[in-house]
N, C-alpha and C positions, 0 to 999 in steps of 0.2 A: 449526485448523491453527496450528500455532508460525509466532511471526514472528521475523527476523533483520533487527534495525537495524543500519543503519551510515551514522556519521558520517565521508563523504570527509573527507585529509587534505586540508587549506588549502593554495593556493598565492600566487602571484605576481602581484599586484594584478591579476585579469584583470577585475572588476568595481570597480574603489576609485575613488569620487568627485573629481574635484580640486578639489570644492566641498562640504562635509558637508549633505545636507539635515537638518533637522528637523520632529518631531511634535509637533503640540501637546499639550497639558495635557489636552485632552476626546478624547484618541486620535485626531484627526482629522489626516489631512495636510496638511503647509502647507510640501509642497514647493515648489509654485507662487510662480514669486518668489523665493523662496531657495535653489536649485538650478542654475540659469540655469548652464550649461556643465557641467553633470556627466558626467565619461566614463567611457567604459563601455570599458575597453581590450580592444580585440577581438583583439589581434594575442601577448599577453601567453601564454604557456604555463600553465597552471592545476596543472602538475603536484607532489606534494606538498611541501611542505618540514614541514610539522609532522606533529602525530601523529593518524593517524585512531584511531578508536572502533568496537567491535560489539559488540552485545548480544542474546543469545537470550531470547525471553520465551513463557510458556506463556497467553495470554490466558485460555483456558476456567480452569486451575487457579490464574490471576494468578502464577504464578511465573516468578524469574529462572533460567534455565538453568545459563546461560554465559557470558562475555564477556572482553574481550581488547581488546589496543590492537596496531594496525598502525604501524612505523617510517615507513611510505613508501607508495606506491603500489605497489610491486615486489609488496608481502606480501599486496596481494589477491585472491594465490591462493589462500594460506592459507583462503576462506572457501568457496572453490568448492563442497567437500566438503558443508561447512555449510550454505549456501545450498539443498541439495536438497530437496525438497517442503517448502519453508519459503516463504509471504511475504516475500519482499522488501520492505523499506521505505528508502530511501537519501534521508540529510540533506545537503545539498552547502554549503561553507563561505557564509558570509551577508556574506564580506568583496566575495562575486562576483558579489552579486545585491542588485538596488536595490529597496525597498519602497517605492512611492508609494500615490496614488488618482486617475484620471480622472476629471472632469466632463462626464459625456457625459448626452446629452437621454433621458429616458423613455421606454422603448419602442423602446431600438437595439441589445437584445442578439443579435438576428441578424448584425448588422454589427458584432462587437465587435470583430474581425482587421482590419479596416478602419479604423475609427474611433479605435479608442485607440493606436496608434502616430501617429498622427497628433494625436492630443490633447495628446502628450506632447513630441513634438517640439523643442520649442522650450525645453523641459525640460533635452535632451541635446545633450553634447556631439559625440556619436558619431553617424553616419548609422543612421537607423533599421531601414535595411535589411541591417545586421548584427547586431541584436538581437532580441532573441526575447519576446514579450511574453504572458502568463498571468496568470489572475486565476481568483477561485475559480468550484468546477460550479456549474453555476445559477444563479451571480449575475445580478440584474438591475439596469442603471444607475437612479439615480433623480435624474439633477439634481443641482444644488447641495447639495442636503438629504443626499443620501444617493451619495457621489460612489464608484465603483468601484475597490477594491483591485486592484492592477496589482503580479507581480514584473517584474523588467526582467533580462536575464541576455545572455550575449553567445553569439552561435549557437556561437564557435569553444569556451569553456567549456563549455556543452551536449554539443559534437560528443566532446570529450575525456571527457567524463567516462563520456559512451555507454561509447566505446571501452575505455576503463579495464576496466568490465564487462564484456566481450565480448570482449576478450581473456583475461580468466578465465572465464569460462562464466556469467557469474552475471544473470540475470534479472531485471529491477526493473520495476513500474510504476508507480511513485512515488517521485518526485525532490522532496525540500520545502528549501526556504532553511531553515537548520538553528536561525533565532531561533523557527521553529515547533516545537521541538521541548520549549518552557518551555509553562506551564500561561498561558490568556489570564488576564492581570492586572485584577484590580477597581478601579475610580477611585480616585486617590491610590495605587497600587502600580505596582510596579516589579518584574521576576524577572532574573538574571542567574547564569551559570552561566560557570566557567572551564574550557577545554580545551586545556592544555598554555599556551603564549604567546596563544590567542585569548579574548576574551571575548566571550559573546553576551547580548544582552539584550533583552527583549519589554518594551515600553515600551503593547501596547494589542492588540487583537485582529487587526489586520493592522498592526501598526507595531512594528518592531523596529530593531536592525541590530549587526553582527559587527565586531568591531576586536581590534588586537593590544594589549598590557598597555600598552607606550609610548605608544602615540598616545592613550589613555584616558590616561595620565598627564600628558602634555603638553594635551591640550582638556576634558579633566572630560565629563560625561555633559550639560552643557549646550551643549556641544561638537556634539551628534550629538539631543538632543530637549531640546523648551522645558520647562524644571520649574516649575511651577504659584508663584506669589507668595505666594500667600495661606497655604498650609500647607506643609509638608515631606514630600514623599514616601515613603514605607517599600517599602525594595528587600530583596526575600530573596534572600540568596546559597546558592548550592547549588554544593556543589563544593568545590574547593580554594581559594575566596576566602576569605581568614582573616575573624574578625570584626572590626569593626574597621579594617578596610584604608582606606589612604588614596586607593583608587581612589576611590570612592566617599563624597568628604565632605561633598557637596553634598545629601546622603538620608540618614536614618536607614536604616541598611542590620541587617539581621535575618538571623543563619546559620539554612540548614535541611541537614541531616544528609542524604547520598547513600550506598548502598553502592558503588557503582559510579558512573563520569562518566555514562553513559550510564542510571543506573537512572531519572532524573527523567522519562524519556519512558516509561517500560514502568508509572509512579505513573499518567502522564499517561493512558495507556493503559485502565489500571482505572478509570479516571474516565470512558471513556469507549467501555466496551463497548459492543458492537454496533452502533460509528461507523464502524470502521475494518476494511477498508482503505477508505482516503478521508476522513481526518479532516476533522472537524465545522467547524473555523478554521482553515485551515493552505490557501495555494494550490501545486496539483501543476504542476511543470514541464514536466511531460512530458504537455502537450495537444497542438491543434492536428499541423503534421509529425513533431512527436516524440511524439505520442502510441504507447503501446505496442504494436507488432502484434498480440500475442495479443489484445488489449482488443477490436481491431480488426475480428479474425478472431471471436471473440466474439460483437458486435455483429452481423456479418452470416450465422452460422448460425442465429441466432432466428429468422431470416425465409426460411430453407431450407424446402419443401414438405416432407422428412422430417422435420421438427422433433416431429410426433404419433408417427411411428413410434421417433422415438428414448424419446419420454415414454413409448409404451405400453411400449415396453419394459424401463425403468425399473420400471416398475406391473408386468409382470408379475414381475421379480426379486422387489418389495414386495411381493405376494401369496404366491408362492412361500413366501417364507420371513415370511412373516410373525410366525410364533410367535416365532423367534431374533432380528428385530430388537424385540420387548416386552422378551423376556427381557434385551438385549444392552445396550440403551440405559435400560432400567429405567426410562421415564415411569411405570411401572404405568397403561400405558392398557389400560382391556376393551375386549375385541372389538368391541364395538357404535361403538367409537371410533372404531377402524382402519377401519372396514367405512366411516364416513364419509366419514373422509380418503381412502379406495381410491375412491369415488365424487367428491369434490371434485374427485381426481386427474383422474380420466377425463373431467370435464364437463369441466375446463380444457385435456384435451389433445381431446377430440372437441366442440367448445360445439355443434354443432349438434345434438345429441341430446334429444331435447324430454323422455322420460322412462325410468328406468333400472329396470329389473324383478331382472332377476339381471347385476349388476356383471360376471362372470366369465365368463360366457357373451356377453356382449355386444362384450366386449371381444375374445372371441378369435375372432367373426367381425368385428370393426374390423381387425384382425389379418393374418386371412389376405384381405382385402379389399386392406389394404395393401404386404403381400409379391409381391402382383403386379405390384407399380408396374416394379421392378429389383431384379436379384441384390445389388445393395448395401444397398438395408434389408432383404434376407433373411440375410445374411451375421451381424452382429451379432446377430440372435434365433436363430437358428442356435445358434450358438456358446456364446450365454447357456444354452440350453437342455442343452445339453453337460457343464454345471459342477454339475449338480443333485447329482450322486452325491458331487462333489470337497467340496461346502458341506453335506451330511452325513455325508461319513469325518472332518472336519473341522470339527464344528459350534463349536469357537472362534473360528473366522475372521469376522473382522467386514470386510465392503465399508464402506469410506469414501467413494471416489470410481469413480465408472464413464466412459470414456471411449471411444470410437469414432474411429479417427480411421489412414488409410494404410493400409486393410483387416484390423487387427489390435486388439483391445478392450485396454483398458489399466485395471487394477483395482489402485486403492491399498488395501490391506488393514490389517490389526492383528488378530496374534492375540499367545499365553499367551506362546507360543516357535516357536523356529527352526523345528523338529519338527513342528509342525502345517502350519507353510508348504509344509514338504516332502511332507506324507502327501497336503495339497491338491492340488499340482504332478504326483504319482506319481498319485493317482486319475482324475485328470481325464484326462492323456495315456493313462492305462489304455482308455479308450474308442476310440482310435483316429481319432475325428474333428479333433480339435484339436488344436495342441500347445501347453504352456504354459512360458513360460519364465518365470525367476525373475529379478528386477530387484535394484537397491538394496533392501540392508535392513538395518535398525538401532537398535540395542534402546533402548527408551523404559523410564522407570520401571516401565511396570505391563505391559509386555510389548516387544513387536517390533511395526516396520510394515516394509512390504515392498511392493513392484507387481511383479503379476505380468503376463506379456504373451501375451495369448490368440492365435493366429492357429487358421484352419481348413485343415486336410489337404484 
């Protein structure tokens, strides 16, 4: 699926230190001690004054789409549109959000909401109990040795920028402090990118931070991290940093060529297929209370009692048509292939089955075994069942995504052209069981995708 970055417009010191911490030389934090009343203005409006950033990127074919810069906040509707069956991924300014590391004991990432606000305390200037604290999935503390990445960000910047979104329609589950959006730099390196009056810079795999051109002018980059004694650092600028700038005279600084401000994440991105969404280095804002509902709602259907009837019924669409998904997707896989993956499918949606004879038969007394349960898992195989004749008057249509959900099936498709959507749409209601209706849709290079929306008569 295409994703759609966007870099929030910067506001109004709602995260700005009135103390600078810095990193040291070996990427380690060494806020500790030199941060001592950092504040985290909770009360400051975060609304934009510089210029945001979007970018459309095609991860399967590494291509850029599109992309565009926003005045303000106001023009976030402009992406509404955009935003439709697209990935969301949203960088929020890094001037708003403080990058540290806690010291917490081994063995206390059950207690991380508890513990590291309190580790950090004495850190901030601000009450902890208006800040909002995240660090990356999985992390485990390790002590001194291995001390835990913390961003620190102020609930009322959080709540706003929600809002921002949500009063344009647009969906995100991933909120990253926007220095994640440079490649992690290797010892002795430095990455730094300019966007409009802001600069950002990744100084280490969780150590960066965000400033405007002035205050980089006024404090130097020794200003905001420790630069190593012994050798001179090399910083590549990407962007509109000339070479040569006097921002940075304190590093050999190296230009690297952008087509776009925003292209250096969609590089980043090809470097790092099949990480994302959820990048490899980068902490999401949006855990704990503000973690995303869908994410939410997600997590607790896996453990719905139809969860098998929803997989067989998946399996039986895959069976169905199986020749058109070889042909559609072109793995050149033989039969003997599929015939496996139709059996892995089934042992994983029925595991208690000790041994499988004929796949297809077994399946469709699993089937009618579980159609008993409620008119709700009969409803969607129902209706799937309905669609057989519309997915051969129509055999270009390709299902991408299959969905159930408010008593009506929801199918993101991709065919050649408009035309075949519609011969699907006419055949299908031809039956009189179901009716289908035609959703967004919107022509891609190599055809149209479209969701169509099943209900049953």
């Amino acid at each position: 699926m295409e994703q759609l970055f966007i870099r929030l417009p910067s506001g109004d010191d709602v995260a700005r230190g009135s103390t600078t911490g810095k990193t040291s030389p070996d990427g380690n934090a060494s806020t500790r001690g030199r941060t001592t009343g950092y504040n985290v203005d909770t009360d400051a409006d975060p609304r934009g004054r510089t210029t945001g950033y979007w970018l459309i990127w095609n991860p399967q074919q590494r291509e850029l789409i599109a992309s565009g810069e926003l005045a303000g906040v106001d023009e976030l509707s402009q992406l509404e549109e955009r935003a439709r069956h697209r990935d969301v991924i949203v960088f929020v300014p890094g001037q708003d959000v403080l990058l540290t590391k806690a010291v917490l004991p081994v063995g206390s990432q059950r207690l991380l909401p508890q513990l590291v606000p309190n580790a950090l305390e004495d850190e901030l200037a601000s009450d902890i109990n208006d800040l909002h604290f995240a660090w990356p999935a999985g992390a485990k503390p390790g002590g001194v040795e291995k001390p835990l990445p913390v961003a620190v960000v102020a609930h009322s910047a959080m709540q706003t920028w929600l809002k921002w979104l949500d009063d344009t329609g647009i969906d995100a589950d991933e909120f990253y402090p926007d220095v994640f959006m440079l490649p992690v730099p290797a010892e002795n390196q430095l990455f730094a990118l300019q966007l409009g009056d802001d600069i950002i810079v990744r100084t280490g795999a969780w150590d960066g931070f965000a400033t405007d051109v002035s205050t980089l002018h006024e404090m130097g980059l020794s200003g905001f991290t420790e630069l190593p004694s012994a050798t001179t650092p090399v910083l590549t600028c990407f962007g509109q940093i000339p070479k040569g700038s006097d921002l940075f005279t304190e590093v050999t600084c190296e230009q690297a060529d952008i087509e776009v401000p925003l292209s250096i994440v969609a590089k980043e991105q090809a470097q790092q297929m099949g990480l994302t969404p959820g990048r490899s280095q980068a902490i999401n804002l949006r855990q704990q209370q503000y973690r995303s509902a869908r994410k939410r709602r997600k997590a607790s259907i896996t453990n719905l009692p139809w969860k098998p009837a929803a997989v067989a019924a998946a399996l039986l669409l895959v069976i169905g048509y199986s020749s058109q998904i070889i042909e559609y997707i072109k793995l050149g896989q033989q039969s003997a292939a599929l015939e496996q993956a139709i059996e892995q499918t089934y042992r994983t949606a029925f595991p208690d089955t000790q041994r499988i004879v004929n796949v297809r038969a077994q399946l469709r007394a699993q089937m009618n075994e579980v159609e008993g349960v409620s008119p709700f898992i009969n409803s969607p195989l129902m209706m799937l069942s309905q669609l057989e004749p519309a997915f051969k008057a129509a055999s270009d249509v390709q299902l991408e995504l299959l969905r159930f959900e408010k008593g009506q099936l929801r199918l993101q498709t991709r065919a050649n052209n408009f035309a075949s959507l519609e011969t699907f749409r006419s055949v299908a209601n031809s039956g009189g069981l179901v009716t289908v209706e035609q959703g967004p849709v919107s022509n891609q290079p190599n055809g149209v995708t479209g969701t169509l929306l099943v209900r049953a008569n």
